[in-house]
N, C-alpha and C positions, 0 to 999 in steps of 0.2 A: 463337675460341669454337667449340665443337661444335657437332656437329647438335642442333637444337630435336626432342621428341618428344613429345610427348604418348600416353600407352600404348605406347608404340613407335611411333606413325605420325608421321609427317615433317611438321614442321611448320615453313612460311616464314614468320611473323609471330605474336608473340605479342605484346599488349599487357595490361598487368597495372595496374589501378590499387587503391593500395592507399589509405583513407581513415583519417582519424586515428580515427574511430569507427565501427564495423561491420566488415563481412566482404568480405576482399578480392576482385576480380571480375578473370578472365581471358578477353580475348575471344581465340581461337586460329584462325587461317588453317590449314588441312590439306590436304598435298596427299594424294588417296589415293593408291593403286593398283589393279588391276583386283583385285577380290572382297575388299576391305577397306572396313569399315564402320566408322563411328564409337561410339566408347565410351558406355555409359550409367549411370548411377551414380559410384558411385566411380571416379574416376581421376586420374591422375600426370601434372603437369606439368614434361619434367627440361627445367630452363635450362642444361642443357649440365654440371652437376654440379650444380646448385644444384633441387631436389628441392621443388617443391609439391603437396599434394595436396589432391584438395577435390572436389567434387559436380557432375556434368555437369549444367545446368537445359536440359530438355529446351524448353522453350519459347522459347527463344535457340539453338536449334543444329541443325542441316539439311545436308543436301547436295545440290549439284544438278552432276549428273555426276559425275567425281572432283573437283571442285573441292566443299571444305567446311567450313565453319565451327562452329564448337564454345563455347560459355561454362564455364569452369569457377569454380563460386564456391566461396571457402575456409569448408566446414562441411560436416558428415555429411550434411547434405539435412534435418537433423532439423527444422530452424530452420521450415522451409514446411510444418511438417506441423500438424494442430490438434489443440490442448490441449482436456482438458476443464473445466470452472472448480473451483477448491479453494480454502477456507479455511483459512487459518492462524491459530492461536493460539497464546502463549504468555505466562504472565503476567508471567514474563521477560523478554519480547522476543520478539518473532519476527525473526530474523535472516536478511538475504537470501539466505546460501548455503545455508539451511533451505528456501527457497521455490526457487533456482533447480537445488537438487541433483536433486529427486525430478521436474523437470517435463523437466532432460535426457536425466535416466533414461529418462524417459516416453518422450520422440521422439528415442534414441539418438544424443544429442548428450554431448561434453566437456565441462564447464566448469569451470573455475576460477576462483574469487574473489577476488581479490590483493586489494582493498581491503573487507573483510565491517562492515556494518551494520546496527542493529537498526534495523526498518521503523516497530514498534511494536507491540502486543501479539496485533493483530486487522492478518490480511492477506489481502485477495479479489484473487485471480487470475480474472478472465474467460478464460470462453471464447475458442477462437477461433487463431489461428496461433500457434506456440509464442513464436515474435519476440517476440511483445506485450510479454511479461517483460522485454527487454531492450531497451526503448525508453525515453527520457527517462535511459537512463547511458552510462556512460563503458565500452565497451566494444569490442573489436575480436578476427578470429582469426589465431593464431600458419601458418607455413607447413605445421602438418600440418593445419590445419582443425579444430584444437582451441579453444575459446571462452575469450579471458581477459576477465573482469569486472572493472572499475577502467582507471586510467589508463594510457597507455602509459610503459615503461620506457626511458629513456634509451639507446642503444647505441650501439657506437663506430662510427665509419665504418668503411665497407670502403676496403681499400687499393688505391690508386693513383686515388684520388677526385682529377678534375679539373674545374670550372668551367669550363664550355665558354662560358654568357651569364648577363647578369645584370639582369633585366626591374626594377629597384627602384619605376617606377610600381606593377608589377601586382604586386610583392612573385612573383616565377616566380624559379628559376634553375634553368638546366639543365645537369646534370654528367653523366659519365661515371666508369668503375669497374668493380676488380674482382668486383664483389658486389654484391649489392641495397643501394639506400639505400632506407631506410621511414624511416616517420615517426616522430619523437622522439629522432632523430639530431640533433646542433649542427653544424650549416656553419660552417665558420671560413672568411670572407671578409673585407680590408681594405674593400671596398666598403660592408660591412652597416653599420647603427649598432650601434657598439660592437665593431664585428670579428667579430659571429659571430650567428649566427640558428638558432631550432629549425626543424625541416623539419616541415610541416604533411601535408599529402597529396601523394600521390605517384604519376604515371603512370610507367610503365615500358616501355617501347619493345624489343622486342627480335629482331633479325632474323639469321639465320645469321652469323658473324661479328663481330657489333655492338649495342653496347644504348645506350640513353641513358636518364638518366632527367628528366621536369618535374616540379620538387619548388615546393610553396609552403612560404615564409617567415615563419614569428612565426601563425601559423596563413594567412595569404592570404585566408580569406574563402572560402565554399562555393560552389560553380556556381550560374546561376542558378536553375536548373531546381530544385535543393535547398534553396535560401533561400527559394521559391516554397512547397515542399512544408512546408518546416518552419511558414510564417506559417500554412496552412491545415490543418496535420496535426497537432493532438494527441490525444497518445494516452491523456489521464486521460478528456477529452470525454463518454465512459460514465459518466462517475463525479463528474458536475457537477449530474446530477438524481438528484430523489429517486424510490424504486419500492414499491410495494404490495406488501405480506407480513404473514400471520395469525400470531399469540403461538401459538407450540403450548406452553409453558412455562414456569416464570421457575426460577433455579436461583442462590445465590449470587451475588443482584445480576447477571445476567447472562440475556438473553432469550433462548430460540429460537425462532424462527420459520422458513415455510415458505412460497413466492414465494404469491403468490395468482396472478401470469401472469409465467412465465417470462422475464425481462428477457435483451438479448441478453447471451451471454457471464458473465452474472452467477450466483451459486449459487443453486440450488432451496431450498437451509438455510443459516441462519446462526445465529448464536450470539452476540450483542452486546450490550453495555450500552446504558443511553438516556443523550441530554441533553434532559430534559422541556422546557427553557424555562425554567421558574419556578426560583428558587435556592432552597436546602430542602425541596425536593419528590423523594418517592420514591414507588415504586407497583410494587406488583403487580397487573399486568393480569389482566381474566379471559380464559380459553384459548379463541382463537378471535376475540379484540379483533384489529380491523382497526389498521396502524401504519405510517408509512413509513418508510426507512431511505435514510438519505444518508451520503456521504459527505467529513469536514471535507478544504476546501481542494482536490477533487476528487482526495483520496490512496488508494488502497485498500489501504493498511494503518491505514485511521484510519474505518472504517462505524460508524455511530451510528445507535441509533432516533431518530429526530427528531422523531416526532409522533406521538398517538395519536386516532383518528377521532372525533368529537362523539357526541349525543346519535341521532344519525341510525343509528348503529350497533347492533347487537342483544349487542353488549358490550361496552357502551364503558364501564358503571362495572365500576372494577378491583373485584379478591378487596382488597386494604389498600390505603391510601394514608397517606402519612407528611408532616406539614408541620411544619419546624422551625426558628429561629431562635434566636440570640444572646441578645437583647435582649426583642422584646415579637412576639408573633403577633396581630393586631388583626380581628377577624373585624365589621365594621363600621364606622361612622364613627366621630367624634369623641368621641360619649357615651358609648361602648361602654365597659365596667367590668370588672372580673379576674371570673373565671367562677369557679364553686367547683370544688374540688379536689375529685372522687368519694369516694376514700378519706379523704383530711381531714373530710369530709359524715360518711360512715360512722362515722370515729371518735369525732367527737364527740358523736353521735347515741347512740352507744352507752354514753360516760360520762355523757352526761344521762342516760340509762335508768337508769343502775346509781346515781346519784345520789337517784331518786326513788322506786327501787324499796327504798333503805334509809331513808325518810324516815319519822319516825313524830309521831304529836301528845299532848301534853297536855290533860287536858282537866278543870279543877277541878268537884267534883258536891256538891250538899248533902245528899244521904241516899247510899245504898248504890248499889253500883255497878249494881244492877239497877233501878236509879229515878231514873236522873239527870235533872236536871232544866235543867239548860245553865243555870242563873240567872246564873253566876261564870263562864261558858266563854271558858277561854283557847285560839287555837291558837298555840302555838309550836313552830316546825320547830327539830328537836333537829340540824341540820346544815347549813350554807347552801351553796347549789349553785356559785354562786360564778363569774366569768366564763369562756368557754371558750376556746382556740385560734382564730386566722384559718382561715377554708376556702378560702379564698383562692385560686387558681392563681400563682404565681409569674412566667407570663409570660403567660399570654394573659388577651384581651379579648375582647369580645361585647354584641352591642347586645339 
């Protein structure tokens, strides 16, 4: 094998472990020489032909004397840098490489989406390290430090792949080769069950002359230390309570609001539909009604208003509210009876009028019609008014 380099400085030990999900980490041994310093930023890892590149973390890499060590991780550096929080909407979908395109843009990061999904219509990015976004999926980066999103791709082994051991308690096997084995590669072993295993994670050993790699099988199961992190680390967490935010408008079934106290990471404005509680209920709040906003299932592509403040509020009755049902709306108990219909009230009211504004009487007289004397007075309505319409409400009740 070649000389190991890193930017050109000579390097005795590189260990590389690459994980089935995230960005892979190189810890580097350097020897210097006298007025050679270590890389900052961007920098190239050659395995002797085999070419990675990726982002020095200054906080893993030091020298002390010519002796010095170096980390390189595979990504522009963008991934540690913070994001600002943004909303997404679309009534269509919001689609994940809609959310993860403009936020790599942001922190001069790569990405691509092999596998794109719609998140749902409404999607809140918190603040906060650009990472965040890619937490809770299936992602990892290619050797130039480019981000792919979805699963890993099958590839073939490198040639002259040898099984050196085969740990089957701890599901380990450790080969040799002319090339990287990463993870999503098949090991073909008579040992395995079934003759062959996918390669899980993978450390990479490599020293002037010689590489080995310890690869896990069928997945192997994550270090302690990351089985620890994953029971105590999630990352929806933000998004499991609700937060305080003022109605500045309602538009199209659709509310915006304005934080009342900045939540971390969360947006100053949003833009969401409610789920009131009650089924058949809509409202337009008044502007400046206090409301909270949560998030279904702790998604944040799924915020909802979820409640709007009581009577304790100086706006808590909306501008409309709308109550409707199926079958019967019952605004009381048992007794409660159909309410009249306004318009049906009006109309009828109105042909009673017109009924008795045409009504006139008979009136039999025994002299002249300037002397009657009512002895024979008949009254008979020359038109009878006759029954009216129900006013009835068709579904509601009221006591």
């Amino acid at each position: 094998m070649s000389t190991l380099t890193l930017n050109k400085l000579r390097v005795s030990r590189a260990t590389i472990r690459f994980p089935q999900v995230g960005a892979w980490v190189a810890d580097v041994d350097v020897d210097l020489e006298t007025g050679q310093t270590l890389p900052t930023g961007l920098a190239e890892l050659d395995l002797g032909g085999q070419v990675l590149r990726g982002t020095i973390d200054p906080a893993s890499t030091g020298a002390f004397g010519l002796l010095a060590s170096a980390r390189l991780v595979g990504h522009r550096g963008g991934w540690w840098k913070a994001a600002r929080a943004q909303q997404h909407h679309n009534d269509a979908g919001v689609r994940l490489s809609t959310v993860l395109a403009p936020l790599a843009a942001e922190v001069g990061e790569v990405v691509t989406v092999s596998t794109d999904e719609v998140l749902g219509i409404d999607y809140v990015r918190r603040a906060g390290v650009a990472s965040q976004a890619l937490e809770a999926r299936a992602w990892y980066t290619d050797l130039t430090g480019a981000t792919i999103v979805g699963p890993r791709v099958a590839q073939a082994l490198p040639a002259g792949l040898q099984v050196l051991s085969l740990d089957l308690s701890r599901n380990l096997a450790t080969v040799s080769a002319d090339g990287l084995v990463l993870p999503g590669m098949v090991l073909v072993d008579d040992r395995l069950d079934g003759g062959r295993g996918t390669v899980g994670e993978v450390v990479a050993t490599y020293e002037p002359g010689s590489s080995r790699f310890t690869c896990s099988i069928d997945g192997g199961g994550p270090r302690l230390q990351e089985a620890l992190q994953a029971l105590t680390r999630d990352p929806r967490a933000p998004f499991s309570r609700v937060y305080r935010y003022r109605v500045v408008g309602t538009s199209a079934g659709r509310h915006d609001l304005q934080a009342i106290r900045s939540a971390p990471g969360l947006p100053d404005a949003l833009s969401i539909s409610a789920w009131p509680g009650l089924p058949g209920l809509d409202a337009t709040p008044t502007p400046a009604a206090e409301v909270l906003v949560g998030f279904i299932e702790g998604d944040p592509a799924r915020p909802y208003l979820a409640a709007w403040q009581g009577p304790e509020g100086e706006a808590y009755i909306p501008r409309k509210i709308a109550l409707d049902a199926t079958e019967e709306i019952r605004l009381g108990g048992l007794l409660a009876k159909l309410v009249a219909h306004a318009e049906k009230v009006d109309a009828n009211l109105t042909a009673l009028q017109v009924k008795f504004d045409a009504h006139t009487h008979v009136v039999a007289t025994t002299g002249t019609a300037a002397a009657q004397t009512g002895t024979a007075a008949a009254v008979v309505p020359t038109q009878a008014v006759g029954p009216l319409p129900s006013c009835a409400a068709s579904k509601t009740f009221a006591e």
